[in-house]
Structure formats: structure tokens, C-alpha cells
C-alpha positions as CSV (number, residue, x, y, z in Angstrom):
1,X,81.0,-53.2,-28.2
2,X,81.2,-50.6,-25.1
3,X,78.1,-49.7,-25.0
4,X,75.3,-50.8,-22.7
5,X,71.6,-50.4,-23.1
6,X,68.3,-50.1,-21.1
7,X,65.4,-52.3,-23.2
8,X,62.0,-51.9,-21.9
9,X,60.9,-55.4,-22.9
10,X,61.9,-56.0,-25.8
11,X,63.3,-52.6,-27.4
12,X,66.5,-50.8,-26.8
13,X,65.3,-47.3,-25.2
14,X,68.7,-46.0,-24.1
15,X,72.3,-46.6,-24.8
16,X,75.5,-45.5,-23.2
17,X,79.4,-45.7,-22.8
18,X,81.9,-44.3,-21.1
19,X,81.5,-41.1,-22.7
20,X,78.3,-40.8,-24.2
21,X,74.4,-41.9,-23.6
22,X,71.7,-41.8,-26.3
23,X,68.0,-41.9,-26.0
24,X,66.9,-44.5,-28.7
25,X,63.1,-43.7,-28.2
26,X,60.5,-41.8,-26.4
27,X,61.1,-42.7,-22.7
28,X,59.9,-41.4,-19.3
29,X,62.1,-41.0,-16.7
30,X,60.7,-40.8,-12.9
31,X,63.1,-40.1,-10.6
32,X,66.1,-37.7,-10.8
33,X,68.5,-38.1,-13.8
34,X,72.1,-37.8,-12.4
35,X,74.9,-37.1,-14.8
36,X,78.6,-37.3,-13.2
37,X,78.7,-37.1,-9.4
38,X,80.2,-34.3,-7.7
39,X,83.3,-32.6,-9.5
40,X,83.5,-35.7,-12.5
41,X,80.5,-34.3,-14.2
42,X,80.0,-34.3,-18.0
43,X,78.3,-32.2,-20.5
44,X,74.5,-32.3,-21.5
45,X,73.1,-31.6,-25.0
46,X,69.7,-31.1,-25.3
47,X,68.9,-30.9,-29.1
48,X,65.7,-29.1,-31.1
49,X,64.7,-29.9,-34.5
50,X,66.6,-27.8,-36.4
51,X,70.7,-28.8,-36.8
52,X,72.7,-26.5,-34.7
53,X,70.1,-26.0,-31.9
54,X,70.3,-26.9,-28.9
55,X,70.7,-26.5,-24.9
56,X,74.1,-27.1,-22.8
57,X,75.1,-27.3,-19.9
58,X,78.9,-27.3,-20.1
59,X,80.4,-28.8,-17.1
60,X,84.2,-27.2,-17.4
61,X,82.5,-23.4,-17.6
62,X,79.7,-24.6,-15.0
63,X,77.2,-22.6,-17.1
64,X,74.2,-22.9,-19.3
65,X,74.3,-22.0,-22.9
66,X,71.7,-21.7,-25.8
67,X,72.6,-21.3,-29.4
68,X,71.8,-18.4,-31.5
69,X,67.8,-18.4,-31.5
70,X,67.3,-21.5,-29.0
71,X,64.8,-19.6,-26.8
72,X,63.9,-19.9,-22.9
73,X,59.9,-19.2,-22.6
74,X,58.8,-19.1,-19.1
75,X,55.0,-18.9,-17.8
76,X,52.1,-21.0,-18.8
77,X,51.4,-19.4,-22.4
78,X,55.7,-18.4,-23.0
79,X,54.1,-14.8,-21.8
80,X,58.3,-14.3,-21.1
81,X,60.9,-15.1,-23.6
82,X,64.8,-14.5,-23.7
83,X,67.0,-15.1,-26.9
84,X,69.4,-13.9,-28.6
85,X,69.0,-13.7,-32.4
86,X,72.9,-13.9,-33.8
87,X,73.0,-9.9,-34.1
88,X,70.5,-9.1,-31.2
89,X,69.4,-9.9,-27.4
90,X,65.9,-10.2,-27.0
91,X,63.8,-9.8,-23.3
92,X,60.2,-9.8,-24.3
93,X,57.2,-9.9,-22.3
94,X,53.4,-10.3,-23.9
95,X,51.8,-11.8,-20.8
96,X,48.9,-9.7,-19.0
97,X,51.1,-8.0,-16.5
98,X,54.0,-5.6,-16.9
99,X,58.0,-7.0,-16.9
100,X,59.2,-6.0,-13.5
101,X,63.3,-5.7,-12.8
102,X,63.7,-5.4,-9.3
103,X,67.1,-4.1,-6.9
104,X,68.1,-1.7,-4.9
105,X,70.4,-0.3,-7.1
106,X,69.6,-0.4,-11.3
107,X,72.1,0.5,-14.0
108,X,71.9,0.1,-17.4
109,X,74.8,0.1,-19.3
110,X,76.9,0.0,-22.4
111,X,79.0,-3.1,-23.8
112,X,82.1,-0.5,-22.8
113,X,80.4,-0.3,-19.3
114,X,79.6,3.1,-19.4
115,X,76.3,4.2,-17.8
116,X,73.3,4.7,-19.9
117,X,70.9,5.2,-17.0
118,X,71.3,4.8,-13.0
119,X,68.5,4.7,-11.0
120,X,68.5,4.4,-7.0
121,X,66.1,2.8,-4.8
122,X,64.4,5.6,-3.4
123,X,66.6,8.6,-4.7
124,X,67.6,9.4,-7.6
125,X,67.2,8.7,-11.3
126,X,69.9,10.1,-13.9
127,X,69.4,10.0,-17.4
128,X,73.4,10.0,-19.5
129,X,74.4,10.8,-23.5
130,X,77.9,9.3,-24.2
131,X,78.4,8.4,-20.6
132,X,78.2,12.0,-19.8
133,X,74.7,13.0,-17.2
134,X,72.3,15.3,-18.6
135,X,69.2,14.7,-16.5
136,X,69.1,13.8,-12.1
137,X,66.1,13.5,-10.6
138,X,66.6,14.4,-6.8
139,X,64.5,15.4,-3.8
140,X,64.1,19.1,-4.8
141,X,62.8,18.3,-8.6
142,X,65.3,17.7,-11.5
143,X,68.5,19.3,-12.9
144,X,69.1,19.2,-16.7
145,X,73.1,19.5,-17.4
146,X,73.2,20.8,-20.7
147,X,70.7,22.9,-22.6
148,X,67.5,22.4,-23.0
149,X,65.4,22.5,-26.3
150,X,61.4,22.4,-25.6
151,X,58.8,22.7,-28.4
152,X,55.1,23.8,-28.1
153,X,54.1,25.6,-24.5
154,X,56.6,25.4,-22.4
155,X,55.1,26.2,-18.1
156,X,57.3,27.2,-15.8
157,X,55.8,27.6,-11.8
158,X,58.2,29.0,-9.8
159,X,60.9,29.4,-12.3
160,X,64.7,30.5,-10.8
161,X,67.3,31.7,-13.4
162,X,70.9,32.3,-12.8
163,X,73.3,33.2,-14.9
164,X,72.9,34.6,-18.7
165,X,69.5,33.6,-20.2
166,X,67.8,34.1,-23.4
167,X,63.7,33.9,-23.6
168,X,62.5,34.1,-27.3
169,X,58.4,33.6,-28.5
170,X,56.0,35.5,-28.7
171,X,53.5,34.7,-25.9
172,X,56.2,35.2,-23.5
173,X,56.1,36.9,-20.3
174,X,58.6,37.4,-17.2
175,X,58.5,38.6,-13.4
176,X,61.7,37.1,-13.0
């Protein structure tokens, strides 16, 4: 009672109502699958094999959403996959080439939007602890901001000091 269905000879294959349509069996579809028109559309559910998983999109938020470990594999042989595990966000990328992020402008960011490394097309690179910069690339060469601690040998070309400076080591030697 309120439901409808679509029988391929003799079998039920789909069944729907006002607010709902179930596929009863394997089916093919050719053609385009329209769900709502424009502005009355409804949510789609597209469910995996374990309870809980499963692809939406919702229609009131106009978005996509996956579950907590419902994955999106893209590239003949899922060489590209993005998830999110409950606790972590995955981007990973086994395929033969390298994973490429492309713009003009990159940041990389914090959850409290604080930068973590800003690079520009072109320009400069700079490198930040605590939201605070401690390494720029630029046209000249680089500035650290901060000290700087470096292990093992340690070559200089070139080297300008200003200010109060302290060399120690034994193989040491200045013409500054």
C-alpha cells in the first residue's frame, strides 16, 4: 500500500513511495537517474557491506558525506585514496607518479588556522613553529628567525655576521 514497483518480467526490481525507493535486486540503469527536480530534491544513501557505511548526498547541506572509513579511491588501480579513519584524515597516493597540489598560493594550516607552512607561486617559502616564522626562503637565499643548531660540518661560502656571535669546534676557522 503506497508503494509502487518496476518488475522486469516477472520480478519486482525496484520499489518506491513518496519518500523512499528501494532496489530489490541487481538492476542496470541506462540513462540518467534523477532524484527530485530542481530545489525539491531528496537525499541519497548509497550503502557498503558493513552497517554504518555508507555514501550521502544530503540535499538540505548540498554536500557529500562519507562515514568514518567509507573511502573514495580514484585511478584505475585506487593508486589515490582519501578517508578519514574516526581519529585521523588520510590523503594517500601509491600510484607510479608523485601526488601533485597545485595553486598559486599554498598554506598549510592548523585546525586553529594558524600557519604551518606558506609557500608562494614563484617567491617565497616560509617554514613556522607555533604559528610563529622561523625559516623564508627569498630571492637572496634564506633567513632563519631564531637560532640555529647544526650537527656535523657545517660550510659557510660567503658568510656575513652581524651582531654578537659565538663560533665553538675545533676545526674552526674565520676571515670574517
Amino acid at each position: 500500500a503506497g508503494y509502487r514497483r518496476i518488475n522486469a518480467g516477472s520480478a519486482s526490481v525496484v520499489k518506491f513511495g513518496a519518500t523512499s525507493f528501494q532496489v530489490l535486486q541487481p538492476t542496470t540503469l541506462t540513462g540518467a537517474l534523477t532524484v527530485g527536480a530542481d530545489d525539491t530534491g531528496h537525499d541519497v544513501r548509497f550503502w557498503g557491506a558493513t552497517a554504518g557505511k555508507y555514501w550521502e548526498w544530503d540535499e538540505s547541506d548540498n554536500v557529500v558525506r562519507m562515514r568514518d572509513n567509507v573511502k573514495s579511491f580514484y585511478g584505475d588501480g585506487g593508486d589515490l585514496k582519501i578517508y578519514h579513519d574516526g581519529s585521523n584524515s588520510y590523503i594517500t597516493d601509491t600510484g607510479s607518479g608523485g601526488l601533485i597540489v597545485k595553486g598559486s598560493t599554498l598554506y598549510l594550516r592548523n585546525p586553529s588556522d594558524e600557519d604551518m607552512i606558506y609557500a608562494a607561486s614563484g617567491a617565497e617559502v616560509s617554514l613556522y613553529y607555533d604559528n610563529s616564522q622561523k625559516f623564508h626562503t627569498s630571492s637572496t637565499g634564506v633567513n632563519v628567525l631564531g637560532g640555529l643548531t647544526a650537527t656535523g660540518t657545517l660550510t659557510a661560502t660567503g658568510l656575513s655576521v652581524a651582531g654578537s656571535s659565538s663560533f665553538q669546534g675545533a676545526a674552526f676557522t674565520s676571515t670574517i
